[in-house]
C-alpha positions in Angstrom: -27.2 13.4 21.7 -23.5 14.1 21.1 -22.5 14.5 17.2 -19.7 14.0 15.6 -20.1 14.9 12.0 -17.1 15.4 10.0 -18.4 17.7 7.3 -16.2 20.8 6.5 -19.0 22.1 3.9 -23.0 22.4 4.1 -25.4 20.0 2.7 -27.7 20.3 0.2 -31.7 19.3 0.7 -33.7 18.8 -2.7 -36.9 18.7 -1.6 -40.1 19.9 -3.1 -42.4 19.8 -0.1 -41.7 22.7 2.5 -42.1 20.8 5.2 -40.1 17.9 4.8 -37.7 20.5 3.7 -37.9 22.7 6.4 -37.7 19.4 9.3 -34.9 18.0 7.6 -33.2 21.3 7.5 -33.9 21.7 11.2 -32.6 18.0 12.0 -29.2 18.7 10.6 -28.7 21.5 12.1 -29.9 20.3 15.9 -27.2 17.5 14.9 -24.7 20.6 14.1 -24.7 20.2 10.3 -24.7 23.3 8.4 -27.7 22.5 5.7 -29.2 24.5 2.6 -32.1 24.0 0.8 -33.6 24.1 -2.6 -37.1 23.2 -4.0 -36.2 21.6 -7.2 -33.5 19.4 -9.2 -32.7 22.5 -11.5 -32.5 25.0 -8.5 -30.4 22.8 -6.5 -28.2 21.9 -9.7 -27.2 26.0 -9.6 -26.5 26.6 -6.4 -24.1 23.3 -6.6 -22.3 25.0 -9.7 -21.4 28.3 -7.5 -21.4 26.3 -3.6 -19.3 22.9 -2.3 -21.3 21.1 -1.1 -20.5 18.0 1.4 -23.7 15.9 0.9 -26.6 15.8 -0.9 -30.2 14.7 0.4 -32.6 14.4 -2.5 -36.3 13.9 -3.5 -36.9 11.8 -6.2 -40.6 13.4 -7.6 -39.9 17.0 -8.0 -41.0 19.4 -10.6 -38.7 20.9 -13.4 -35.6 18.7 -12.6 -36.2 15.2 -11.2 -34.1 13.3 -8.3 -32.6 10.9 -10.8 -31.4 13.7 -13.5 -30.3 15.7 -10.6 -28.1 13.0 -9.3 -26.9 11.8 -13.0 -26.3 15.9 -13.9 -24.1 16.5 -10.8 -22.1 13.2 -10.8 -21.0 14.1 -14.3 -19.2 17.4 -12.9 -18.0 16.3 -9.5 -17.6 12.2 -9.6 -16.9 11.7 -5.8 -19.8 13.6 -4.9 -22.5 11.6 -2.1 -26.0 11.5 -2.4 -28.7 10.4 0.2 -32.0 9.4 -1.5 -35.3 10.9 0.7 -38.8 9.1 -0.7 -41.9 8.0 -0.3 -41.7 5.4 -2.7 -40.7 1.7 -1.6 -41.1 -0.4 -4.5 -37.9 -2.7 -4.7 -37.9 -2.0 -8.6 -37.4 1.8 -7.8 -34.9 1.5 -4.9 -32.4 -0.8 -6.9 -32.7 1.8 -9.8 -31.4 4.6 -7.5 -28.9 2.4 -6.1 -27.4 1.9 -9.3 -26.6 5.7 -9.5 -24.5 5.3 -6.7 -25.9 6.8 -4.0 -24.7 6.5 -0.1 -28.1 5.5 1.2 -32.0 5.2 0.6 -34.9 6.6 3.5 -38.1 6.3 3.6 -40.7 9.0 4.3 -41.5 9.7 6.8 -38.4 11.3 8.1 -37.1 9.7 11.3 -34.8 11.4 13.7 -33.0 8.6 14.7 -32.5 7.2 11.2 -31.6 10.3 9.4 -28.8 10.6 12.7 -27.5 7.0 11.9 -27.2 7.9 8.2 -25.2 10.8 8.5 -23.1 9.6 11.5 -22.0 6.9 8.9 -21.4 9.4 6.3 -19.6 11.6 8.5 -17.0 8.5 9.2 -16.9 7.7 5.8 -16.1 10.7 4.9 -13.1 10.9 7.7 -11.8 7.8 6.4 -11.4 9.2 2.7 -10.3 12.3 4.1 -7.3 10.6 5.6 -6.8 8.4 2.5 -6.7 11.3 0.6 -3.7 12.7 3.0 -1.9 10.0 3.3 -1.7 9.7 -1.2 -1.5 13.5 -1.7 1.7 13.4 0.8 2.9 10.5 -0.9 2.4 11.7 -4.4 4.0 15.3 -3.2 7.1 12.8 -2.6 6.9 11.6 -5.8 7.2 14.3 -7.1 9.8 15.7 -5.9 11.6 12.4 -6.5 10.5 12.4 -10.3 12.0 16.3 -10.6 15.3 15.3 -8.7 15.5 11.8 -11.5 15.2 14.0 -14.2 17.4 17.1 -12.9 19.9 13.8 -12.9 19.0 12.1 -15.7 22.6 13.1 -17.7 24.4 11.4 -15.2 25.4 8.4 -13.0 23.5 8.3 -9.6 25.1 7.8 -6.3 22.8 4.5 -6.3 23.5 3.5 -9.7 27.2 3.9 -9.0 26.7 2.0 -5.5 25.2 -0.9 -7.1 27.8 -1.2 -10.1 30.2 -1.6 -6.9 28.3 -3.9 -5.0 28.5 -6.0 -8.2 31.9 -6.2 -7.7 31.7 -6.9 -4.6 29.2 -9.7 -5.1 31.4 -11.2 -7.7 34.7 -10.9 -4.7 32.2 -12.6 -2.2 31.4 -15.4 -4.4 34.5 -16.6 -5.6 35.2 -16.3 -1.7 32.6 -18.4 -0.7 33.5 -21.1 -3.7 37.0 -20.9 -3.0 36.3 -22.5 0.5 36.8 -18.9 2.5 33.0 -19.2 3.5 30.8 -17.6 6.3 31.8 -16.1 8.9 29.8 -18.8 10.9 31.7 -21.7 9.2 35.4 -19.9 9.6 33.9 -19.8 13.5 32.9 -23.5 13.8 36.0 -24.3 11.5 38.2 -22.6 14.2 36.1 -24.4 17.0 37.2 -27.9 15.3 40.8 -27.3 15.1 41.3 -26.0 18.4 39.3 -29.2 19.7 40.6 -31.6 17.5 42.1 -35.3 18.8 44.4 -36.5 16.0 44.5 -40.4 16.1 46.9 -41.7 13.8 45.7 -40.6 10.6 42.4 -39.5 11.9 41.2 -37.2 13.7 38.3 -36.9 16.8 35.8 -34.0 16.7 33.2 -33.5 19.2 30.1 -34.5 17.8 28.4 -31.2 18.6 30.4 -28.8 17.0 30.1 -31.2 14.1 26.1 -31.2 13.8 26.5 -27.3 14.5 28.9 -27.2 11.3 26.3 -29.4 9.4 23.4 -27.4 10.3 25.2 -24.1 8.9 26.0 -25.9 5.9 22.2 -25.4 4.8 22.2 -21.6 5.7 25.7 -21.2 3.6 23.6 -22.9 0.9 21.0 -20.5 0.9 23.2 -17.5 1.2 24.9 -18.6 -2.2 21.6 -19.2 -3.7 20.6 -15.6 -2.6 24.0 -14.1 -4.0 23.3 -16.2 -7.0 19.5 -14.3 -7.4 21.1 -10.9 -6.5 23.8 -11.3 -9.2 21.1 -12.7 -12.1 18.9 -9.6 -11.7 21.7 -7.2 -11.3 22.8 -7.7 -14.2 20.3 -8.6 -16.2 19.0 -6.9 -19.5 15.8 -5.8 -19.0 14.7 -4.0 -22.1 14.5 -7.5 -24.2 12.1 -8.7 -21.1 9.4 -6.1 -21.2 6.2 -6.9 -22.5 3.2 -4.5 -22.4 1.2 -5.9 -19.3 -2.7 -5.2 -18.2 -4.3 -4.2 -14.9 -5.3 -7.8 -14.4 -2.0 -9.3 -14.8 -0.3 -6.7 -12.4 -3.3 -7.3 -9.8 -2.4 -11.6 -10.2 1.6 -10.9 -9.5 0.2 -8.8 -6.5 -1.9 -11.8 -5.2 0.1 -13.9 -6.2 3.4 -12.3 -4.2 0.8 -12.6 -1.5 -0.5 -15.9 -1.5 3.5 -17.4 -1.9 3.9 -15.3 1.5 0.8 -16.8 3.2 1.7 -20.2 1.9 5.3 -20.7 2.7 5.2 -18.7 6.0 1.9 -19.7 7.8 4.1 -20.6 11.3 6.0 -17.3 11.1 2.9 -15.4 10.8 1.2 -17.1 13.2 3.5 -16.4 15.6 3.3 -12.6 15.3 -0.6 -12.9 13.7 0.0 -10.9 11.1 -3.0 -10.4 8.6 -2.4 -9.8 4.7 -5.8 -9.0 3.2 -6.6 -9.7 0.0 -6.2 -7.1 -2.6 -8.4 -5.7 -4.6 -9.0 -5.3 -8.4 -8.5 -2.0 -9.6 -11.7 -0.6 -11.3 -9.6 1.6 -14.1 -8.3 -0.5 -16.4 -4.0 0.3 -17.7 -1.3 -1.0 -19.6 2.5 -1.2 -18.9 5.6 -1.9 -20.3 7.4 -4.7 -17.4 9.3 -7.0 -17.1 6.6 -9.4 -15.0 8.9 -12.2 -13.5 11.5 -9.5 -12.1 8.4 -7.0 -11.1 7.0 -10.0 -8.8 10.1 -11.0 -7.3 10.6 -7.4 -5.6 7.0 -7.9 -5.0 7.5 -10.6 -2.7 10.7 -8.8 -1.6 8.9 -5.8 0.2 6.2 -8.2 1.2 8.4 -10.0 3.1 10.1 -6.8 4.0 7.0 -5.6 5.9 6.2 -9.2 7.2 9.5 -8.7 8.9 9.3 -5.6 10.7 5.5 -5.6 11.1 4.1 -5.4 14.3 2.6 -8.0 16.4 -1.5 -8.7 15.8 -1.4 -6.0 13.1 -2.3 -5.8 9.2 -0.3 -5.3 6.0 -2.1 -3.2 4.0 -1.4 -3.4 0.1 -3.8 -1.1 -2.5 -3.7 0.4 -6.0 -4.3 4.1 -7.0 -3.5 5.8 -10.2 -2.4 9.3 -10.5 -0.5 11.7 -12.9 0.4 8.9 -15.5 1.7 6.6 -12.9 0.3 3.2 -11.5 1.0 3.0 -7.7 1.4 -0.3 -5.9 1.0 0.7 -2.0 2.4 -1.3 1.0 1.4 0.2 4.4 2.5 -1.9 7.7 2.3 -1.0 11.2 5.9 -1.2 13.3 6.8 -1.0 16.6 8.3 2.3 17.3 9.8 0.6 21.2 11.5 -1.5 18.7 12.3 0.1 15.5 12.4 3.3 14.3 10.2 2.7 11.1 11.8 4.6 8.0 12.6 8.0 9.5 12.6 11.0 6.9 16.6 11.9 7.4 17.0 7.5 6.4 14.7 7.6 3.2 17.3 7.4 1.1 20.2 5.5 2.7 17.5 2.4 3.6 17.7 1.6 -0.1 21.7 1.6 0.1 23.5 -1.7 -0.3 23.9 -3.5 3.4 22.8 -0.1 5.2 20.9 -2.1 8.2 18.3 0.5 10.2 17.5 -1.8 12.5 19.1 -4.4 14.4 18.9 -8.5 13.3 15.1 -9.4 12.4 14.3 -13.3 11.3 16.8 -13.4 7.9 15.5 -16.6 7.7 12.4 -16.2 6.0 11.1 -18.5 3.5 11.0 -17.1 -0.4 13.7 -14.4 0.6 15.8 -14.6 -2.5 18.1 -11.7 -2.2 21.2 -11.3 -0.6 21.3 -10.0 3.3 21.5 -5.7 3.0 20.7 -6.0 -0.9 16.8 -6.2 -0.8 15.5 -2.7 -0.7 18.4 -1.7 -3.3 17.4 -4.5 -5.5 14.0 -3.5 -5.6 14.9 0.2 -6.1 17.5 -0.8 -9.1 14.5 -3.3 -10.7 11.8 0.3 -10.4 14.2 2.2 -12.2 14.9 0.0 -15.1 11.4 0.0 -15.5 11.2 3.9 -15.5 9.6 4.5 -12.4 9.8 5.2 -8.8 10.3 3.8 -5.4 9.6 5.2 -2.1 9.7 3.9 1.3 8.9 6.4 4.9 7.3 7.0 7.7 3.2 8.8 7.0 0.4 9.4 10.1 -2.0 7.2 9.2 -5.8 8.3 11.0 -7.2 5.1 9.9 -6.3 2.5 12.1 -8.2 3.6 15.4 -9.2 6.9 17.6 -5.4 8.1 17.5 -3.2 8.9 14.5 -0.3 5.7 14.1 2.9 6.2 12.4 3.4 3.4 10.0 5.5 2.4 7.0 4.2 3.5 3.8 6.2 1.6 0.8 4.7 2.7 -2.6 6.1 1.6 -6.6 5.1 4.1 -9.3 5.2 2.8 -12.6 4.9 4.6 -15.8 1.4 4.0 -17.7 1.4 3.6 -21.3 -0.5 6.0 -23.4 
């Protein structure tokens, strides 16, 4: 029977009859588990305290400590710890009761080989998976800090960002009195050109052909849009966020999130169809938190990396979006898969200069997406302008993720850090 356990430390076996001890003991180990035992709740409570320990298999009726206090008295000290329930005892009563505590699993005495293999080959890929959760946040929190050091370093003066987007400002502000002043798109000045150099003057009118004039009228609605996106850039460029903030709850951060979501399912069904691109759910965080936003701008850049990842995602693949908390910040994850044959991802030495204004990493990808409210090149730099304001931190690269099937894939990890309120 091959094994694959993924255990870097021994288990544990509470047990106060030798021999169940003893043939558990011998099980795990013919399964190549390193395993320890102890005769009692107390006993196995000490050697915990001095030994890491990957798994716990415990009796519930010992002498001087208990199964139940053992289990209570050891998740007060180490919270993530995993506990397998061994017992005679199969009244339902009982079995919810120890379920309640947490615990990975429930077997009945007797022991069965087979059983006691399928229990720990689960917890063995359960405990792979968290493993390379725990990776892929630990690198990403390493980034953030690093990032958070750098901001404060900085904090006396004017970033290269800050000073890039007080430009493109001005550069928005050029483009629109441009585009109002009749100079228009570069599609338009092409059709325009396409019409004069085609045109039949009759008298006092003139003959077009009536292609290039549906192909002019048909542009009109993307020229439309494209204002109405340099419009949105402008209002939350310069907008003053610090009489919008209000304090907001977990909840209320978890309905933008969903709601973000279910915009981008509803106003894009045939797009993702077409590449079958799945957005799961997300779910509730179980810690409750409080912090100071500005919720209508906070779920317009949620949409915008949403629709960001829908983008450059991968064909038949999953966006990914979860919440941690860590160091005093709330983090909002995004995880997508990409096709390296296509695009690069977010390579480390382009971290920084994807959040730029109109740096493009990869070539022309669907700008035509519904709910896409901010200007062509401006997206990324919007959202990173709306994270500061709000005293926090974006990030956007490249991780190994070991969670998507037997081989590590590189996929695009975007992750908002917000500050939580004391």
């Amino acid at each position: 029977m091959a094994f694959r356990l993924n255990l870097h430390n021994p288990i544990l076996i509470v047990e106060d009859q030798a021999e169940t001890r003893d043939l558990i003991a011998r099980l795990a180990r013919s399964f190549g588990v390193d395993a320890d035992t102890a005769p009692d709740g107390q006993a196995g409570y000490e050697m915990a305290e001095s030994k890491e320990y990957s798994l716990y298999l415990v009796d519930l009726e010992m002498p001087v400590m208990n199964g139940f206090d053992f289990i209570k008295k050891i998740k007060e000290k180490k919270p993530e710890s995993l506990f397998i329930v061994i017992s005679g005892n199969d009244v339902p009563e009982i079995i919810i009761k120890v379920m309640k505590l947490g615990i990975f699993d429930y077997i009945i005495k007797p022991i069965d080989r087979e059983r006691l293999y399928q229990v720990l080959d689960r917890i063995s890929e359960f405990i792979r998976l968290k493993e390379s959760e725990r990776i892929l946040i630990q690198e990403n929190e390493e980034r953030l800090k690093a990032q958070l050091n750098w901001i404060l370093y900085k904090q006396s003066w004017l970033t290269d960002l800050e000073k890039n987007i007080d430009l493109s400002k001005s550069t928005l502000n050029n483009l629109k009195q441009s585009f109002f002043s009749g100079g228009g798109f570069g599609a338009i000045v092409s059709i325009v050109e396409i019409l004069q150099a085609s045109a039949k003057k009759d008298n006092s009118s003139y003959n077009f052909s009536s292609d290039v004039v549906e192909l002019l009228f048909e542009n009109i609605y993307y020229t439309k849009k494209g204002l109405r996106s340099l419009e949105k850039s402008l209002e939350i460029l310069n907008k003053n966020f610090q009489n919008s903030f209000q304090k907001t709850n977990s909840e209320q951060i978890h309905d933008l999130l969903e709601r973000s979501r279910l915009k981008l399912e509803n106003s894009n069904q045939q797009y993702k169809k077409k590449k079958n691109v799945i957005i799961p759910q997300i779910s509730l965080p179980t810690n409750g938190y409080d912090i100071d936003a500005d919720p209508d701008s906070l779920g317009r850049i949620f949409t915008e990396l949403l629709i960001n990842a829908l983008k450059y995602s991968s064909n038949n693949s999953v966006i990914n979006i979860y919440i941690s908390i860590s160091g005093g910040y709330l983090n909002i994850n995004l995880k997508n898969e990409f096709d390296p044959q296509s695009i690069p991802g977010i390579p480390k030495n382009k971290e920084l200069l994807v959040k730029q204004p109109f740096y493009r990493l990869a070539g022309f990808v669907d700008e035509n997406l519904e709910e896409e409210e901010y200007f062509t090149g401006l997206g990324l730099t919007i959202v990173d302008f709306v994270i500061k304001k709000h005293g926090g931190i974006f990030s956007i690269h490249n991780v190994i993720d070991h969670t998507l099937g037997e081989k590590p894939v590189e996929v695009v990890l975007a992750t908002v850090s917000l500050p939580i309120l004391d």
